[in-house]
C-alpha positions in Angstrom: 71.0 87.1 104.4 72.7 84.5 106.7 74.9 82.0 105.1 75.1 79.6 108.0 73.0 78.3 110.4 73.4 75.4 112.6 71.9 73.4 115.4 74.8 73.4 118.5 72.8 71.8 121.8 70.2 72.1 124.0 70.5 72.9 127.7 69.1 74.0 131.0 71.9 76.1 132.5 73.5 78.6 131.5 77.0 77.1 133.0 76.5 74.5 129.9 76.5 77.2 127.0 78.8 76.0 124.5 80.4 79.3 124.3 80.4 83.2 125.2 79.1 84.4 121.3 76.3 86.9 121.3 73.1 85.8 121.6 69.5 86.6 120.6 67.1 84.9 123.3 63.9 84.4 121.5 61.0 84.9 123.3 56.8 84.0 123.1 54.2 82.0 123.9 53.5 78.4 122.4 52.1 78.7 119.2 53.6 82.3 118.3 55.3 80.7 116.0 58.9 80.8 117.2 60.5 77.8 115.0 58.6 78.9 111.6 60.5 82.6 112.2 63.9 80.5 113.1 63.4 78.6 110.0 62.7 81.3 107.7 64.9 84.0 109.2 68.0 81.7 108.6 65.8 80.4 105.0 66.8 76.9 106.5 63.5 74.6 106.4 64.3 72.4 109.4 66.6 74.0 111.5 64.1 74.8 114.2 62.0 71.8 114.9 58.2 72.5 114.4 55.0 70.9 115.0 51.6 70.8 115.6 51.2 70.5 119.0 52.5 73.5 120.7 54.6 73.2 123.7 57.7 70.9 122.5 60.4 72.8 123.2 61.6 72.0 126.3 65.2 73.0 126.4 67.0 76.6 125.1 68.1 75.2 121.6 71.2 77.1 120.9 71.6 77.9 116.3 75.0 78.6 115.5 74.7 81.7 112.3 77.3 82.5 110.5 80.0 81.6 113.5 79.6 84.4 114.8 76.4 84.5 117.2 73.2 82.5 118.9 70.0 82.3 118.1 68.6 80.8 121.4 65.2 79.3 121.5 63.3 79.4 124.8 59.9 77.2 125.6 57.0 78.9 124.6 55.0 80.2 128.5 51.7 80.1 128.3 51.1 76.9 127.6 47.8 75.5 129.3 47.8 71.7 128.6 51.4 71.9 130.8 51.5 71.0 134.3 51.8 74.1 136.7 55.2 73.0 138.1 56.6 72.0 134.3 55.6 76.0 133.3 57.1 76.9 137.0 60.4 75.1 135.6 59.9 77.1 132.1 59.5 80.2 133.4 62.8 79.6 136.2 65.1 78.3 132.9 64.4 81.6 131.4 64.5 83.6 134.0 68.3 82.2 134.7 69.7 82.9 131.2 68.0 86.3 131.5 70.0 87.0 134.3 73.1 84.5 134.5 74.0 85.0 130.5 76.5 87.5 129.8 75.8 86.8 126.3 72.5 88.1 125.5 72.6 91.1 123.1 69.1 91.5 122.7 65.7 89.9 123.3 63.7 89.1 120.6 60.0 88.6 122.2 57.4 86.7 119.3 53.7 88.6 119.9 50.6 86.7 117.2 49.9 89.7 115.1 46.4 88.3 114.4 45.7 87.8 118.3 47.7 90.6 119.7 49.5 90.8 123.1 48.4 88.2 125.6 48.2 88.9 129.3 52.0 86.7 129.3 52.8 88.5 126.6 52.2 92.0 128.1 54.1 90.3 131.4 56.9 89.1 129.9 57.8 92.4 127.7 57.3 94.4 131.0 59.5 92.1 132.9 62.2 92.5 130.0 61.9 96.2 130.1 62.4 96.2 134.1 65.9 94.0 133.0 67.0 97.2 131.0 67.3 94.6 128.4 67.3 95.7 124.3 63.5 94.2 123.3 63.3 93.8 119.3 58.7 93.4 119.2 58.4 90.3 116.2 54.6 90.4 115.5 54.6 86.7 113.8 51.5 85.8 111.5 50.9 88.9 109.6 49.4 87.3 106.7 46.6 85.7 108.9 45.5 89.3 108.4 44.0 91.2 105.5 46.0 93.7 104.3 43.6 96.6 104.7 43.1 95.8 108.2 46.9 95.5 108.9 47.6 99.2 109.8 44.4 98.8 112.6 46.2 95.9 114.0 49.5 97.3 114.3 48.2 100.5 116.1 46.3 98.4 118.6 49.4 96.0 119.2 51.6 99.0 119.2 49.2 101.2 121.9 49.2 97.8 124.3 53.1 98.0 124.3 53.2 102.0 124.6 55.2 102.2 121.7 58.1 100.1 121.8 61.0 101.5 120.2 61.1 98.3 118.2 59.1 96.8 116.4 58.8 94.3 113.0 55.7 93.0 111.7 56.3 89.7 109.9 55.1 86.4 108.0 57.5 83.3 107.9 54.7 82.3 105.0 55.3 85.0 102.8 58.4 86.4 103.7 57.5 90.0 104.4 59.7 91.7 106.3 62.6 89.1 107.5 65.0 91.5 105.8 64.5 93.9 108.1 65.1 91.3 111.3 67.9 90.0 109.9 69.4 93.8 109.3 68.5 94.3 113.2 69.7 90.9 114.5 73.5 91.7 112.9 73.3 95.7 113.8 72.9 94.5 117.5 75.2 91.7 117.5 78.2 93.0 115.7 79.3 93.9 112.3 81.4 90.9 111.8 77.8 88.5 112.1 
């Protein structure tokens, strides 16, 4: 369990990070359900701003847990309702922390484990891979599915990715599984998180 989690800042460069602590870049499309797994992971209700419209982030929101590390929150891509040149901008912010930060530890890319990988989706986590960077597969929303169908679902998401070497199925709703992220988010970043 974390024990603290804050809200630092929100930014657009990477020259305006607050500090050089590890970070876990969190990854997915709008409406993967990035603040809910924020929120629950860090069993703070509002730390991560969410709503009903998708598409709100529009900064990397950088969560201070336990002093020690990051979580970073990227805009969701895939966004329709956004102008072309406002997910152009998106997808350049990203793409300069995925390069330009020092700090990232590991990516943490959000997949809908009802809908499966999206054509983003699929481009993003092959993009990622090309980076060499470490890729932790979240599969958000697993209570949207029955639980006799789950094992189905997980194989299908699981053949699209060509086996990812990892991978957590979870529900913010009902809590399944955020033990298990939370054991991988302070293996990766250090035994003193």
């Amino acid at each position: 369990m974390f024990n603290q989690s804050e809200y630092i800042k929100s930014l657009e460069f990477v020259k305006d990070q607050p500090d050089d602590r590890p970070q876990v870049l969190m990854l997915g499309r709008s409406n993967v359900g990035k603040s809910s797994f924020i929120n629950a992971i860090t069993n703070r209700k509002k730390l991560a701003r969410i709503s009903n419209t998708p598409g709100k982030t529009l900064l990397m929101n950088f969560y201070l847990i336990d002093d020690s590390f990051y979580i970073v929150d990227a805009p969701g891509y895939g966004y329709a309702k956004r102008s072309k040149g406002m997910q152009q901008h998106f997808i350049d912010m990203i793409d300069q922390f995925l390069h330009e930060s020092m700090s990232i530890k590991f990516v943490c890319l959000l997949i809908d484990f009802k809908v499966g990988p999206t054509k983003d989706d699929l481009e993003m986590y092959y993009y990622l891979q090309d980076l060499g960077l470490d890729i932790l597969i979240c599969a958000t929303k697993l209570d949207k599915i029955p639980t006799t169908k789950r094992t189905k679902q997980e194989k299908l998401i699981k053949d699209q990715l060509h086996n990812p070497k990892n991978f957590i199925k979870v529900s913010s709703t009902d809590k399944i599984n955020l033990d298990l992220a939370r054991q991988y988010f302070i293996d990766r970043v250090g035994k003193d998180a």
